[in-house]
N, C-alpha and C positions, 0 to 999 in steps of 0.2 A: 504493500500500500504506500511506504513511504516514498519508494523509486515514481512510483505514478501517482504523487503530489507532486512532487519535486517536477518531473516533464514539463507539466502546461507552467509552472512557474518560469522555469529559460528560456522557454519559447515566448511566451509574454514580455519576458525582458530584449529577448532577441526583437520582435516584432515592436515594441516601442522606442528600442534605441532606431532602427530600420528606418520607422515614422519620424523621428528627430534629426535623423540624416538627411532623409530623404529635404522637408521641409526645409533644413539649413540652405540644400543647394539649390531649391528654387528661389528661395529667399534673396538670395546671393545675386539674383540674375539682374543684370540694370535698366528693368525696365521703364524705367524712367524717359531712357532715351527711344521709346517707340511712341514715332507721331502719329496720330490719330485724326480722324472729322472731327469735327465738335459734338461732344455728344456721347463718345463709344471711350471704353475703356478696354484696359487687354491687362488680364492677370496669370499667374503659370500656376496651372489647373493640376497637373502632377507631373511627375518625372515618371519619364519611357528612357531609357538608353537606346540610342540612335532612330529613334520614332519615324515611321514612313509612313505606310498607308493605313488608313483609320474606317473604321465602318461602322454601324450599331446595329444592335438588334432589337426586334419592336421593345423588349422589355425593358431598355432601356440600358445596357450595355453596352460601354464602348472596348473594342477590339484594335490594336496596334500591330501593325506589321513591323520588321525592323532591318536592317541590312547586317544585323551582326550575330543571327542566328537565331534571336529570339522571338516569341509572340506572346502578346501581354492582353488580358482584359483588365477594364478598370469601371468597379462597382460604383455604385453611391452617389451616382447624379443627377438632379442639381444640387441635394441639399446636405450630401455627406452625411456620414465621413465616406471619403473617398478611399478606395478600397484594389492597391493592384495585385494580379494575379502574374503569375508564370506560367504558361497554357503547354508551352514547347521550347526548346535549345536545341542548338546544334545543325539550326536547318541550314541549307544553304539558300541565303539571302531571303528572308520569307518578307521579302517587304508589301505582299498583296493581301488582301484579307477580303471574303464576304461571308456575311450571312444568309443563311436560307435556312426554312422549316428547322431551326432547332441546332443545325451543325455550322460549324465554321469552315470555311473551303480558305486554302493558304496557297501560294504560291512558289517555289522554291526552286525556280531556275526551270530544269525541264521537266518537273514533274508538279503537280498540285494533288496536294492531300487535305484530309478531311479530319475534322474533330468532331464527332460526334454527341449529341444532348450535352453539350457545352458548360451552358449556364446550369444543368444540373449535377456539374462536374468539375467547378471552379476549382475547390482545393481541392481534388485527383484526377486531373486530367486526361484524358484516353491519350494510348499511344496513337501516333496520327498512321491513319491509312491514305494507303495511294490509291486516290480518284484516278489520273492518265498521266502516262510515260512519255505522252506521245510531244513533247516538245524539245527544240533543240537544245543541246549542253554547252552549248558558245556562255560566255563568263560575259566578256565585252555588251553590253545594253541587256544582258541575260535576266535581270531582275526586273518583277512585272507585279505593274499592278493591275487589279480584275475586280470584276464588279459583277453582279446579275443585271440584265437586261429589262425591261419589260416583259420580254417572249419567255422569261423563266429560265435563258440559257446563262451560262459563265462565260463572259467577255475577259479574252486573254490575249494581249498583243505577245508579239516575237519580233525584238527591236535587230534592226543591223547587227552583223558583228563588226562593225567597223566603223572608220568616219564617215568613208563614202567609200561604195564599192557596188556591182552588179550582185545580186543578192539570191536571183532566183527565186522559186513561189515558195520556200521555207521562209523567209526572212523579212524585215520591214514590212508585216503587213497586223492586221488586226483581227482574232479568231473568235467564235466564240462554240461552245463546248455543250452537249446535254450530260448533267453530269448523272442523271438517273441510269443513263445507260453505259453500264460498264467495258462495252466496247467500243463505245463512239471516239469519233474522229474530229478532231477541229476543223472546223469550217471557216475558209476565209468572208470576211464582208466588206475590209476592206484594205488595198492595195499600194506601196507606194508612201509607207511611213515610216521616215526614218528610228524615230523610236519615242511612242508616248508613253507615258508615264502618269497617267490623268485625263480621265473619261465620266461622262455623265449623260443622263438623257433628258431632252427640254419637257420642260414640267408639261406643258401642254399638248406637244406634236409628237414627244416620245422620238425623235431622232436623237442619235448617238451624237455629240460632240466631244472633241478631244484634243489634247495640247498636245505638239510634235515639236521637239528640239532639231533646229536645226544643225545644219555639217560646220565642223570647224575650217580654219587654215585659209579662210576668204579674206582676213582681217578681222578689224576690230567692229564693223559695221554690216558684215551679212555673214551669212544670211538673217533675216529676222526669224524668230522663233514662233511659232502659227497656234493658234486657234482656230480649227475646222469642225467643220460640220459634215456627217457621214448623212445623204436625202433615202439612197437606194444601196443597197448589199452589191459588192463588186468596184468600186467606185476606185480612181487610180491618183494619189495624192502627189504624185512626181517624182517621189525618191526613186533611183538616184539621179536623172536627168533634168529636175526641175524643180527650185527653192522656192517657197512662198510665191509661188503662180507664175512670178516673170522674170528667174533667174536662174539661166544654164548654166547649167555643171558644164565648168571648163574640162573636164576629164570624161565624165559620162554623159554628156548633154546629146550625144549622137544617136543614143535610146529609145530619145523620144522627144515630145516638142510639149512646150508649154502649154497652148494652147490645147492638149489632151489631158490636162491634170487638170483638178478641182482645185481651186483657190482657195487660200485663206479666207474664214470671216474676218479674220480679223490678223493682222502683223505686231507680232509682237518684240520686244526687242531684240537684239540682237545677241546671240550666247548669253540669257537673262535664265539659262535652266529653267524653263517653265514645266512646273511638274503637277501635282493637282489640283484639279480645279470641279467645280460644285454653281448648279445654280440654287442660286439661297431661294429657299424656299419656305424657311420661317416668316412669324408676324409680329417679330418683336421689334427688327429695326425698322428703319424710316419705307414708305412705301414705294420711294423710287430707287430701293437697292434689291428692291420683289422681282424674281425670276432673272436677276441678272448674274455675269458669272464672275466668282472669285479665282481667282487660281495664286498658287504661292509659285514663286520664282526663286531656283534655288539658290542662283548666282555662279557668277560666269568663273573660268579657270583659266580663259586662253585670250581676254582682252586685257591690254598696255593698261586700262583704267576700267577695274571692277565694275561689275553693273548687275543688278537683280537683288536679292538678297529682301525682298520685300514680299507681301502681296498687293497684288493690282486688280483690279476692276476693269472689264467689260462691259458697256451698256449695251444695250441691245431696243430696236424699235420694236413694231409691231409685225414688222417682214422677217425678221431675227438679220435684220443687217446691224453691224456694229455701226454705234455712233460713236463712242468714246473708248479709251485707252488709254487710263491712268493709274494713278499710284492711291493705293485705300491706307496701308501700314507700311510705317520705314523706319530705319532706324537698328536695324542689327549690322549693318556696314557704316563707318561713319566715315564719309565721303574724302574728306581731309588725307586721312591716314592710311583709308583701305583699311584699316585694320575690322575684322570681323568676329563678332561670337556669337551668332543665330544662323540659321539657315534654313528658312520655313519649307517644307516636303510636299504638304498634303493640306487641304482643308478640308471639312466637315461639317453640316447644318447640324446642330444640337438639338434633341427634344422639346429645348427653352424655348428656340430663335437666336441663340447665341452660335457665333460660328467658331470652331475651334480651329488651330493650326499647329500642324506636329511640326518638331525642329528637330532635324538629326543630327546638326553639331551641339548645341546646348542640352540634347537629350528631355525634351520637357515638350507637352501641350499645354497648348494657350487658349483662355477664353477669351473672348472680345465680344463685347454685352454692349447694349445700349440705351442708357436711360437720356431723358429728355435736355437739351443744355438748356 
């Protein structure tokens, strides 16, 4: 009896010094210097180590992909206590996450596995089974994030393995998966992307849209980084002979011609790592940021003078043409120095109407709320 009094006593201690750590290093973080609308605040909602892709489930669960192995849920929102889990380790790169009926589908380079009754399994996790094998083992753009569709299927791109190069029908393109059926085969829908990283469907028309980094080694200035929109399944986005609509690949531009590739809706900056992005589709913030798209930018590696390191805003009309392309949160690069400690991944519409944004250098998601100025 005495050994098992004593257990739940270290672990108690274990698990409250864990919570005094944890909270020291979000405490730590300077947020101070992130500018905001008037209006919106941004607080570090918990610590994820290297935080990627984010999903929830109806019950209210948020699930964390991460690029260094691991996959996290995290209980207890809005009104805490906030509660993280360790679901899996050791994966390769599981930066993708969804939910569906109950299980969590992960992504891991060329394979995606399943967790199964999840949330009924928080602290003992099932060991993950493989859904399909069926994807390429290329490292270079190999980690993938995925989502469910509307049709019920799992959307799973297969980025380049390269900067630029002829790819064939494995590669640069966008799949999506039935994962009920244990021998299914990915289906392309669409063609011609060098490698997104952040996908979503418009609240109202239910078409795909999605962020595609552009190729490096053009300079400091192209190509721009795209926001597209997928109307029909098959659709061919230009990689590798055509950048954001109207610039040849001086190496592969012989491929194809521009004018065969779907354009951007919208141009975004230039090597600005645009990675996920979300139409907010809460009711808490103002009514002109309703159905428009956030996406976080995760910041550039190969311009003379840094760029991205923010989230931005896309507006959107009532045709889904872009009107605007600008800056919503800044402030994890301070311009001056280059010098960096954020790097936002992923964004996410909260239960609340708050939108959250995972950061995989400071290891931490953030809230950004909005009461009235």
């Amino acid at each position: 009896m005495q050994a098992i009094v004593r257990a739940p006593s270290v672990f108690l201690r274990w698990a409250l010094l864990s919570l005094m750590m944890l909270a020291g290093a979000v405490q730590a973080l300077p947020l101070e210097r992130i500018q905001l609308p008037p209006g919106f605040r941004i607080e570090a909602l918990v610590e994820v180590p290297v935080a990627r892709g984010m999903t929830w489930s109806p019950g209210g669960t948020l699930f964390v992909g991460s690029r260094s192995g691991e996959v996290y849920a995290v209980t207890g929102y809005p009104r805490g206590p906030l509660r993280r889990h360790l679901l899996a380790s050791g994966l390769e790169q599981p930066v993708g996450v969804a939910f569906r009926n109950g299980d969590l589908y992960i992504s891991a380079v060329s394979r995606i596995l399943r967790l199964r009754h999840i949330e009924k399994n928080l602290a003992q996790p099932p060991r993950p089974e493989v859904v399909s094998t069926a994807f390429p083992q290329d490292l270079p753009h190999g980690w993938k994030f995925i989502a469910f569709g509307p049709d019920g299927l799992l959307y799973v791109p297969v980025g380049a393995p390269c900067n630029v190069c002829a790819t064939g029908d494995s590669h640069a393109v966008i799949t999506r998966l039935d994962v009920s059926r244990p021998d299914a085969q990915p289906e392309v829908v669409a063609r011609g992307v060098r490698n997104t990283v952040g996908f979503d469907w418009h609240p109202q028309t239910g078409e795909l849209w999605f962020t595609d980094n552009g190729r490096d080694q053009l300079g400091d200035n192209l190509p721009p980084d795209e926001l597209n929109r997928l109307e029909k399944a098959g659709q061919h986005f230009g990689f590798p002979f055509c950048h954001a609509g109207t610039i040849r690949d001086p190496e592969f531009g012989k491929l194809g011609r521009c004018s065969d590739a779907v354009p951007p809706v919208a141009k975004l900056g230039a090597h600005v790592a645009a990675l996920g992005m979300r139409f907010y589709t809460g009711s808490q913030f103002p009514a002109a940021y309703r159905q428009q798209v956030f996406i976080a930018e995760h910041g550039s590696w190969n311009r003379s003078r840094k760029d991205g390191y923010r989230v931005s805003l896309v507006t959107l009309d009532g045709r889904g043409r872009a009107t605007a392309y600008r800056t919503f949160a800044y402030g994890w690069m301070d311009v001056k120095t280059q010098k960096v400690w954020g790097r936002p991944a992923d964004v996410s519409v909260a239960p609340d109407g708050a939108l959250l944004v995972s950061d995989d250098l400071a290891g931490v998601v953030y809230r950004i709320s909005y009461t009235a100025p």
